[in-house]
MIBA-126487 format. One record per residue (C-alpha): y, x, z; residue in three letters; residue number from 1. Coordinates in steps of 0.05 Angstrom, whole numbers, plus 5000, padded with zeros to 4 digits. Each point is the difference from the previous one (the first is absolute). Example, Ala and Ser with C-alpha at 12.3 -4.5 7.8 and 13.67 -1.06 7.14 Angstrom:
2
<<4910,5246,5156>,ALA,1> <<5069,5027,4987>,SER,2> 
//
This chain:
293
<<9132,7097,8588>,UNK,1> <<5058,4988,4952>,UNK,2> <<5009,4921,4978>,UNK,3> <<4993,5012,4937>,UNK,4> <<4933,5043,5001>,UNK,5> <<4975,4932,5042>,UNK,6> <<5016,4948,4958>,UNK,7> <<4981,5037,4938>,UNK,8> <<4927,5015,5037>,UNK,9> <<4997,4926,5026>,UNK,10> <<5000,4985,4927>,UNK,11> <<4953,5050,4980>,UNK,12> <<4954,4973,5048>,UNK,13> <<5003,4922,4982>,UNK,14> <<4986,5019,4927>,UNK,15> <<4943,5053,5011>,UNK,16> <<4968,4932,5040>,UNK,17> <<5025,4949,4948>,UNK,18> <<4971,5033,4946>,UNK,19> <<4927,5026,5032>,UNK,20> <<5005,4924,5020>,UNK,21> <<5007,4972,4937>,UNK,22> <<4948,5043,4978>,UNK,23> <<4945,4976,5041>,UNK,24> <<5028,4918,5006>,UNK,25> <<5011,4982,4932>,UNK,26> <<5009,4932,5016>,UNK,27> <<5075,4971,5011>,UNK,28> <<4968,4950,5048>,UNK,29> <<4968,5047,5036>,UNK,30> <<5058,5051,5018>,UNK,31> <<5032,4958,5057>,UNK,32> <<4998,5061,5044>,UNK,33> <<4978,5083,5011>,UNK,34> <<4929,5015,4999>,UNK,35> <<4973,5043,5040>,UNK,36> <<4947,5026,4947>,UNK,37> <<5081,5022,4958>,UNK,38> <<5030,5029,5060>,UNK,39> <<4927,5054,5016>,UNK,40> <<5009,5021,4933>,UNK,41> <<5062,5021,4994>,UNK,42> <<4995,5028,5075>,UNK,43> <<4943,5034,4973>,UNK,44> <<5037,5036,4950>,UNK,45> <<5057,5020,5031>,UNK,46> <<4960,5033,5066>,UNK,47> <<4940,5033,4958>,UNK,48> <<5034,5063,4999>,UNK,49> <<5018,4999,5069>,UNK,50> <<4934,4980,5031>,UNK,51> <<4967,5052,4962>,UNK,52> <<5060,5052,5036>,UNK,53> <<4981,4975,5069>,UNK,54> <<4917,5005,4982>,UNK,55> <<5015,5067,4974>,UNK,56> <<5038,5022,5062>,UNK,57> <<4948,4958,5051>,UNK,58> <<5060,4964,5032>,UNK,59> <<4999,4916,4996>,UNK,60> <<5045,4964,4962>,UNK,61> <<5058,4962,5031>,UNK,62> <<4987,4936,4965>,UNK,63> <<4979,4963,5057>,UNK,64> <<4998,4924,4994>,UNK,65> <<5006,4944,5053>,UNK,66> <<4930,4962,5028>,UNK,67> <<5038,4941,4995>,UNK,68> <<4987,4980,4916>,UNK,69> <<5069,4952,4993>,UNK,70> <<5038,5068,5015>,UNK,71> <<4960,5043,4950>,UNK,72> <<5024,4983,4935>,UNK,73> <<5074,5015,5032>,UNK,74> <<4988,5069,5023>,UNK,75> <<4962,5022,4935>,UNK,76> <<5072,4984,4971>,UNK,77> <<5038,5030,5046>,UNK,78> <<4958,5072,4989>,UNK,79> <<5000,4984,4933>,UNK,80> <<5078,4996,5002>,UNK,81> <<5006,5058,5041>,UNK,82> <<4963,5037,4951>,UNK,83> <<5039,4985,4943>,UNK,84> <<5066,5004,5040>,UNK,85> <<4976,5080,5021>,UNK,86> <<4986,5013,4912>,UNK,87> <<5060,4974,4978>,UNK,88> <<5050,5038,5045>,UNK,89> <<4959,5067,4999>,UNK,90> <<5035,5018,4935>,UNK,91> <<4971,5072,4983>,UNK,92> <<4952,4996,5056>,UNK,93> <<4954,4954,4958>,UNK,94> <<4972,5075,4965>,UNK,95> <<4972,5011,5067>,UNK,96> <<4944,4940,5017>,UNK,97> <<4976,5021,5055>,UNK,98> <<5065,5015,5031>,UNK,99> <<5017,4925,4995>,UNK,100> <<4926,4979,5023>,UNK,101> <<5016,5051,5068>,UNK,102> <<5070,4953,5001>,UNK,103> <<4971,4928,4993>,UNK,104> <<4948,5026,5048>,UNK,105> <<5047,5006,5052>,UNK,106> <<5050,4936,4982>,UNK,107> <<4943,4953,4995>,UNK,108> <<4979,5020,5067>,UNK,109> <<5074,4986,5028>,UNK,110> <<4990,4933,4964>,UNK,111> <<4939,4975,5028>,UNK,112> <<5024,5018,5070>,UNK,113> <<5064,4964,4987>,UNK,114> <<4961,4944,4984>,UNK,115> <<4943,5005,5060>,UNK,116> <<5056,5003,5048>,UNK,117> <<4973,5065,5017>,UNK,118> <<5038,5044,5069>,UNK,119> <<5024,5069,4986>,UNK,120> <<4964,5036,5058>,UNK,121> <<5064,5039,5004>,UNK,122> <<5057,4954,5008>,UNK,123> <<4958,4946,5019>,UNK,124> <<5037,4959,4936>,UNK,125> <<4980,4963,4936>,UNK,126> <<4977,5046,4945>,UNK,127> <<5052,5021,4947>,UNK,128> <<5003,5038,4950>,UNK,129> <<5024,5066,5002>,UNK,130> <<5047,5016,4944>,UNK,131> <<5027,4918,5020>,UNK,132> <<5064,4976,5003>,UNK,133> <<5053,5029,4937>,UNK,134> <<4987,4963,4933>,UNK,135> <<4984,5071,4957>,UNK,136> <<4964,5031,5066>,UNK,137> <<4934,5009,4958>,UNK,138> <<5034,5032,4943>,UNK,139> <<5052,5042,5048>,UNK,140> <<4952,5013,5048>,UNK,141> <<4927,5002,4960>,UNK,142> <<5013,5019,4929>,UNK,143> <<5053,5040,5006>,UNK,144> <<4968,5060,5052>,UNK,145> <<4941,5006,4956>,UNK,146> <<5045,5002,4929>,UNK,147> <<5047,5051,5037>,UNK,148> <<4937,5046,5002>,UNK,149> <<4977,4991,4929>,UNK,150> <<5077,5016,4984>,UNK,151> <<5008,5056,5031>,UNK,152> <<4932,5026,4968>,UNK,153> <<5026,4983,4930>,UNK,154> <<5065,5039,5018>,UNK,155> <<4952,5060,5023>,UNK,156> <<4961,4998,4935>,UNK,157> <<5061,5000,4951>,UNK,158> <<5057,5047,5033>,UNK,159> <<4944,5055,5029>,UNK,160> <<4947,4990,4941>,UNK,161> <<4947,5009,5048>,UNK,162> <<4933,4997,4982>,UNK,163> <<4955,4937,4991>,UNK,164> <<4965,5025,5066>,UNK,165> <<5061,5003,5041>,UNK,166> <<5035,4928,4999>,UNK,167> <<4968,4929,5013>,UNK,168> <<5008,4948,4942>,UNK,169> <<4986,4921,5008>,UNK,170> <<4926,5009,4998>,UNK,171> <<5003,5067,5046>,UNK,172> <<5034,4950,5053>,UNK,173> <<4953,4939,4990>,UNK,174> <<4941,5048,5018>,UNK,175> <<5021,5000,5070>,UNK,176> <<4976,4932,5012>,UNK,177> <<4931,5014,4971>,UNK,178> <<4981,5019,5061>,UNK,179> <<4993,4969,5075>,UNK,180> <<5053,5059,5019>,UNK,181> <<5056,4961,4975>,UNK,182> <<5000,4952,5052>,UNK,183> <<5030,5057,5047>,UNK,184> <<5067,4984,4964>,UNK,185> <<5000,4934,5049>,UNK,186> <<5047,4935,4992>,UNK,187> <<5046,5007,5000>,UNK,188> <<4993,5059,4963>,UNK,189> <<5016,5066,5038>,UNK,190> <<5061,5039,4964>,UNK,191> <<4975,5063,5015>,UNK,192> <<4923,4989,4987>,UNK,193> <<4975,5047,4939>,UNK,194> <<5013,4956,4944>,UNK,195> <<5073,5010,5011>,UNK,196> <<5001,5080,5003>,UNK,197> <<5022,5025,4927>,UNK,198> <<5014,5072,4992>,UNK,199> <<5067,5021,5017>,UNK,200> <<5042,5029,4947>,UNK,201> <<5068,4991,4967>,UNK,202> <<5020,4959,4944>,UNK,203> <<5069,4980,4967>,UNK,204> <<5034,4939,5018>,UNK,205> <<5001,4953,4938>,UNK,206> <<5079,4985,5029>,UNK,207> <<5032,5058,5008>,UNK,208> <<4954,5055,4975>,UNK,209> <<4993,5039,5073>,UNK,210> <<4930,5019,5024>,UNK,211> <<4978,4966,5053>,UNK,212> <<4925,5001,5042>,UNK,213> <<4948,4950,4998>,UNK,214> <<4934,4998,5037>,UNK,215> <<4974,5030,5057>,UNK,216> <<4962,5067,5004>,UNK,217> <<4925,4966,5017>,UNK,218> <<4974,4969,4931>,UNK,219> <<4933,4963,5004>,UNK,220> <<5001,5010,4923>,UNK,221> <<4935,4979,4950>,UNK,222> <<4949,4972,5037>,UNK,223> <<4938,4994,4959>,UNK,224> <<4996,5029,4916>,UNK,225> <<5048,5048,4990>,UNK,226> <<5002,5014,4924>,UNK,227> <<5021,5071,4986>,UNK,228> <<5035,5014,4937>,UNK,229> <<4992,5057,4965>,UNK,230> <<4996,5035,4931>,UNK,231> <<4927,4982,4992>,UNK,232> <<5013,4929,5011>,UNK,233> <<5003,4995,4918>,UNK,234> <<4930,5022,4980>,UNK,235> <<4980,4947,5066>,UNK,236> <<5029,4941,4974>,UNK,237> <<4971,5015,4921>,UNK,238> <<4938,5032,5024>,UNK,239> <<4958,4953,4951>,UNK,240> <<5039,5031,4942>,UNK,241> <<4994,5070,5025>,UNK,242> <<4930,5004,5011>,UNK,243> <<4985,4967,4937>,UNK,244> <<5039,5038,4963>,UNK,245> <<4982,5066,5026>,UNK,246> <<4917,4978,4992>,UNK,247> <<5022,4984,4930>,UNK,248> <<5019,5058,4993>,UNK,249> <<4936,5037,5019>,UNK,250> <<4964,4951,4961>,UNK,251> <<5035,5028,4933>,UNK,252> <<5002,5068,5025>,UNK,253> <<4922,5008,5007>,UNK,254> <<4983,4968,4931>,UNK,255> <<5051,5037,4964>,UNK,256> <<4965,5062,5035>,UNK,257> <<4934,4977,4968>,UNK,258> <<5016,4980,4930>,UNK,259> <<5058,4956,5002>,UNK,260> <<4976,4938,4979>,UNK,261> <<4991,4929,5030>,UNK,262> <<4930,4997,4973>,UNK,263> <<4980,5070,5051>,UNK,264> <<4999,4955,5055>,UNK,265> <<4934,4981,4989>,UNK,266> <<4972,5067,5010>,UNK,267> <<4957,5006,5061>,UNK,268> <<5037,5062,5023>,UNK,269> <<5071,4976,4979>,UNK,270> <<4984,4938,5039>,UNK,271> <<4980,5036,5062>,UNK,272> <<5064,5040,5004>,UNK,273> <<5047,4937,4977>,UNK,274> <<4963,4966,5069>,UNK,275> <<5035,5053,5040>,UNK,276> <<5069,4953,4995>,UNK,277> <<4970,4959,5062>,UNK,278> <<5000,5072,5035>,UNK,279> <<5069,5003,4986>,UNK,280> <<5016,4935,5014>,UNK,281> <<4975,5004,5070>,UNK,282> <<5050,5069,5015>,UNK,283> <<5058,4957,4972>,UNK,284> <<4983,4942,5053>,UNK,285> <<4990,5046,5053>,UNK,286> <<5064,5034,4978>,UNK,287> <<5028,4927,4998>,UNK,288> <<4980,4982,5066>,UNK,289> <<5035,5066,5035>,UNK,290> <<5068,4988,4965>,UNK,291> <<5061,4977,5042>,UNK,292> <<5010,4932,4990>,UNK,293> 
//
């Protein structure tokens, strides 16, 4: 992690607690030190959203605290540091949540063996971390793999003008870890798992204007929705307006075909055919529901 990113987050942290703190203690006299009831709610809020990822993907969380209670207080810091130290370096990555819940997932495991003392069953060592070691290895090593891919995707959709169907944007990416599947990318994360395949094609170089290739033949590409753009999508997106419109028309059509005034309505027979606009109205929606989207 980069100093800067840490000290900035150390701050974050102490006035997130400060203030929920304050909140709850009122009283000067009272504020000689952190309560716990302070530090569960802001834990709280900063791990809903990736408690309800692991329940959603049936795996258990990695917030494991200590049986010893002295020691608890600490380590809910530490993961809530960690936490906040993964958010503010992501940079663009933060459009993709579940991305960074599948990251912290994996650190805060590193961290609490680190802090057990746990044995690699490999070397036989301590525990530590894998992307350890350089000051910028999470954003060299981390951020910048998975931007890379989004990159290369934008370059796709601009220079070829593919179609929406045919290159991945942020969310397209972030859909990968919806599902259990995306722990086959490993941790470190494997460079040539299936996130990392773009399609290969040729784009200019921003610095000298050649063509050059980017990608690899395999592409995983979308994963889940796959909106479809078409001509169509038009009368989709104002299909309110259409449909009342056109049983407006209908409406007029059939009294001006009886008379042509307001008042024919009220005719027993005029009424009956005026009633067939909820005939019509059901073909549009069936018509509606068989468009392209």
């Amino acid at each position: 992690m980069q100093k800067d990113n840490v000290a900035n987050q150390r701050e974050h942290l102490i006035l997130l607690l400060a203030n929920v703190h304050i909140r709850q203690i009122p009283k000067p006299e009272q504020q000689s030190k952190l309560d716990d009831r302070a530090l569960d709610y802001v834990m709280k809020k900063l791990f809903k959203s990736y408690k309800m990822w692991c329940k959603y993907l049936g795996r258990k969380s990695s917030l494991w605290l200590p049986t010893i209670q002295q020691e608890v207080q600490q380590r809910k810091l530490l993961y809530m540091g960690l936490y906040l130290l993964v958010w503010g370096e992501a940079a663009n990555l933060r459009f993709m949540p579940e991305c960074l819940c599948y990251i912290y997932h994996h650190m805060a495991f590193e961290l609490y063996g680190m802090l057990a003392g746990n044995v690699s069953p490999m070397t036989g060592e301590n525990v530590k971390p894998a992307y350890g070691g350089d000051e910028e290895a999470f954003l060299m090593k981390v951020v910048t793999p998975i931007y890379k891919v989004i990159e290369e995707e934008a370059h796709r959709s601009k220079t070829m003008k593919s179609k929406h169907s045919h290159w991945r944007n942020y969310d397209d990416l972030n859909e990968y870890f919806w599902k259990v599947d995306c722990f086959r990318l490993g941790w470190p994360m494997r460079a040539d798992a299936d996130f990392f395949k773009t399609p290969k094609f040729a784009y200019p170089n921003r610095l000298n204007g050649e063509e050059r290739s980017a990608g690899s033949v395999h592409w995983m590409g979308k994963i889940n929705f796959v909106e479809i753009r078409s001509f169509w999508h038009i009368f989709r997106s104002f299909d309110r307006m259409w449909i009342f419109l056109i049983l407006s028309l209908q409406a007029m059509i059939i009294i001006a075909w009886n008379g042509g005034t307001p008042s024919d309505i009220f005719d027993a027979g005029v009424f009956k055919q005026v009633l067939s606009i909820f005939i019509t109205a059901a073909v549009l929606k069936l018509g509606q529901g068989s468009l392209v989207a």
